[in-house]
N, C-alpha and C positions, 0 to 999 in steps of 0.2 A: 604292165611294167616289164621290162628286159629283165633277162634271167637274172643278169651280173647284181643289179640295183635289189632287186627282190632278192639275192642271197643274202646282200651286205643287211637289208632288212631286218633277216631273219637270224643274223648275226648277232645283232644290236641288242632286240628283243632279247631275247637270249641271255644274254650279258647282266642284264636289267632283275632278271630272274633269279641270275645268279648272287647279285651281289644282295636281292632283299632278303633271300634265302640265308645268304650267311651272315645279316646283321643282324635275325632273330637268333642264328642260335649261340650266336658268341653274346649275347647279352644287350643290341643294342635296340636302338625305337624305345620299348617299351621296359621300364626296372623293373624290380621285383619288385621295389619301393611301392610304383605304383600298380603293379598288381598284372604285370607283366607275364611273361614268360616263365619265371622261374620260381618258384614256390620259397625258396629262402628270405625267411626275416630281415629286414633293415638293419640294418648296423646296430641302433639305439635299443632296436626290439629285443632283444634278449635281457637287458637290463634291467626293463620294463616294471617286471613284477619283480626283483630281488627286492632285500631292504633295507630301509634308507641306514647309512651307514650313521655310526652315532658321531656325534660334534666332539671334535679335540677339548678334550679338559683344559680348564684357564688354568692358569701359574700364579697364585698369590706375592704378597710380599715378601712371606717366609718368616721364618723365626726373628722377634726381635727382644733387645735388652731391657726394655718397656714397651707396653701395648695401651692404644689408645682406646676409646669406648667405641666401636664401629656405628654409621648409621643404617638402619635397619627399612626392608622395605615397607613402603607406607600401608597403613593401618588396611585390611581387607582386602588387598592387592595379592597373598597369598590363599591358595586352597590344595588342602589335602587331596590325595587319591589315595585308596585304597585295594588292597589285592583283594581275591576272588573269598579270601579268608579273614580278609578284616583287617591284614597287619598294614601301618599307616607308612607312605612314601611323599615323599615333601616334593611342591611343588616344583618341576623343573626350570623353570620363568626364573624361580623367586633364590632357588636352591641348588643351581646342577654339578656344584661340586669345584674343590679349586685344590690345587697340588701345590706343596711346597718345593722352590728352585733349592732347598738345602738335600734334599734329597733323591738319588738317582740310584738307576741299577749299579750302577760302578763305586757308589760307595755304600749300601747296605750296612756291611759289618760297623762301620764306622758310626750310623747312624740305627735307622728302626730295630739291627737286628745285634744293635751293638749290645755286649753282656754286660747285665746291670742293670740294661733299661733305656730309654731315650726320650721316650714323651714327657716326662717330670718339668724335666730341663728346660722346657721351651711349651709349658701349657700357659695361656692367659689363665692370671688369679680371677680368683671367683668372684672377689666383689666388683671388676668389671666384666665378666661375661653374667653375673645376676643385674646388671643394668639392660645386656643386651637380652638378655632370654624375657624381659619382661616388656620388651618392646618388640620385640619377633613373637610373644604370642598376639600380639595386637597386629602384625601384620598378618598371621595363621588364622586370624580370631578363634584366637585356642581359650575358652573360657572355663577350664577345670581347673582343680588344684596346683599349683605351681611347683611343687612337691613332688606332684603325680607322673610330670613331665620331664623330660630327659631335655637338657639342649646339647643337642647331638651336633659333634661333626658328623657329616655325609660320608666322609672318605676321612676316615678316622686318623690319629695323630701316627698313629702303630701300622697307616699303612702311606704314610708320606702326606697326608691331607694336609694344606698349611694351615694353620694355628689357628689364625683369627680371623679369616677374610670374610666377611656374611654371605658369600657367596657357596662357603662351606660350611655354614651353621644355622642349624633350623629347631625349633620345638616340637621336640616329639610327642605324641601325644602317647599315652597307653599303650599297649597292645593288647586282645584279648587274653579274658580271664583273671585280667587285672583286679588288686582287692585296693578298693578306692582307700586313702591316705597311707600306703603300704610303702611308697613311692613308686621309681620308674619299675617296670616290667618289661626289660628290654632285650629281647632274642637279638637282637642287631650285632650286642656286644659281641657272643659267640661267632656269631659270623663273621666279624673283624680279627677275634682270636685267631682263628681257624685260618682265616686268609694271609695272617703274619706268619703262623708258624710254617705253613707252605710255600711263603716268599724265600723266608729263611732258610729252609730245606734244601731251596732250586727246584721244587715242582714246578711255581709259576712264575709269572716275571711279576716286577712290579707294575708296569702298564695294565697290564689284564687284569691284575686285582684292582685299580683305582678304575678302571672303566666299567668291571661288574658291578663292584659297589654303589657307584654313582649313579649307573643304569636302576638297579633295582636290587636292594640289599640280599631279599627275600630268594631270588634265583641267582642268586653270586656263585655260589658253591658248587650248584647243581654245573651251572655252566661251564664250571674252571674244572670239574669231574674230581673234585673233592669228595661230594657226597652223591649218594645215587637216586637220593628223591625224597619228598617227607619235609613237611615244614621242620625250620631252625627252633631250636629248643633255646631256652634262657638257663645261662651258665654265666660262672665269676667269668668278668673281664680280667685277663691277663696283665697286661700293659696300660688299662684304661683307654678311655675313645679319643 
């Protein structure tokens, strides 16, 4: 081969070298994704293990001037869990809580945290939520004393829960230590106390407490650094649930 042609050769080559050499190291051919060049995680990979973020709370109807008998879900379509200690949490499916649209961070004082009180004003009467607690323990199949059993709002009246949606109302069963026909034995109530009087404060907001509670009554407190640890004790309800 003449000199000239076997330079331009060796030219070319050359060239070829060059450019495969710098599309490894700028990143190209092979990603990280797939397991390339660069030891850095995938976009998605860091996200991976976090955890899963909790679902937006539903908005009930809210308070009204008469309340109807709600329908309840159907018979053994609920079940209990229970915490590592026994205290019972209602079924997420059946129960995961529902907020009233009467109540916002911007009007507190007017409403949960207003003086005098606010739940009274807007609780359904008993003789239709004792229709509904006796057909929510047939969806719970909660078969003890009726007595015995709380029918709890989840995200209580005192901390914006709305009133009657059955999406916010389940039958509590006991808690331990319970003395059977005593009635309810409910550490919940304190923890709804505790979480109004800190809404009221401006320790927390209201979101945070309708999402601890919802999440799981039991670590509501610990979470929001209320309290520094130690199961909730049973104390007079303040304001009622």
């Amino acid at each position: 081969m003449p000199a000239p042609a076997r330079r331009a050769a060796l030219a070319i080559a050359a060239a070829v070298l060059l450019a495969a050499a710098a599309g490894c190291s700028s990143g190209g051919g092979r990603t990280a994704k797939g397991g390339g060049h660069s030891s850095a995680p995938a976009a998605g990979d860091a996200a991976a293990g976090a955890p899963p973020v909790p679902a937006a709370i539903v908005t009930g109807p809210g308070p009204k001037s008469s309340y109807d008998v709600q329908p309840q879900p159907a018979p053994g379509s609920c079940h209990y869990r229970y915490t590592a200690d026994k205290q019972p949490l209602p079924d997420p499916n059946c129960t995961p809580g529902a907020i009233s649209p009467a109540v916002s961070q911007d009007n507190l004082k007017d409403t949960i945290c207003k003086q005098g009180g606010y739940t009274s004003a807007i609780r359904p009467p008993a003789n239709l939520t004792g229709k509904e607690k006796a057909e929510n323990a047939k969806s719970y199949g909660y078969t003890g004393p009726m007595g015995d059993a709380e029918y709890d709002h989840l995200i209580s009246l005192q901390l914006g829960g709305d009133p009657n949606d059955a999406r916010n109302l389940w039958i509590q069963p006991p808690s331990p230590g319970h003395v059977p026909g005593k009635g309810p034995n409910n550490p919940k109530d304190s923890v709804e106390t505790h979480l109004h009087t800190a809404i009221c404060k401006g320790q927390i907001t209201l979101a945070a407490a309708q999402q601890a509670i919802a999440t799981d009554w039991t670590t509501a407190e610990v979470k929001l650094g209320i309290r520094a640890g130690g199961a909730p004790t049973p104390e007079a309800d303040a304001d009622g649930d």
